[in-house]
N, C-alpha and C positions, 0 to 999 in steps of 0.2 A: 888889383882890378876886380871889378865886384861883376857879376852876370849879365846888369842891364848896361856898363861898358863895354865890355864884350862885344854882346848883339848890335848895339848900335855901331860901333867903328868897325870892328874885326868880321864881325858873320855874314854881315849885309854887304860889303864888297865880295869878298869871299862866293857866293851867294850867285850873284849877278855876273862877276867873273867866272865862276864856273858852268852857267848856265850859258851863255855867251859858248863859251868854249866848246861844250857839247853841242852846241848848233852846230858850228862849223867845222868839225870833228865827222858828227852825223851828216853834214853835206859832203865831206873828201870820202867816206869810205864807205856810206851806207846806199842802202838800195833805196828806187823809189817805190814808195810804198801803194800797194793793187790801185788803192782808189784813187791816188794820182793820175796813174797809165789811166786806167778806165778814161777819166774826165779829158784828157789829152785826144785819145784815138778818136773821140765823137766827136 
């Protein structure tokens, strides 16, 4: 398997599924962050 198979099948789901992941990760356990509250409370 050469670099640009790779990238193209393997990294790029990779990639997109880990990004994905990290949203919803950052939505179950992280805070909302100042400038959200700010724009909420006005």
């Amino acid at each position: 398997m050469d670099f640009t198979t790779f990238m193209v099948m393997y990294a790029s789901p990779l990639v997109l599924a880990g990004s994905i992941a990290a949203v919803f990760i950052w939505a179950a356990k992280g805070k909302t962050p100042d400038w959200v509250k700010s724009d909420r409370s006005e």
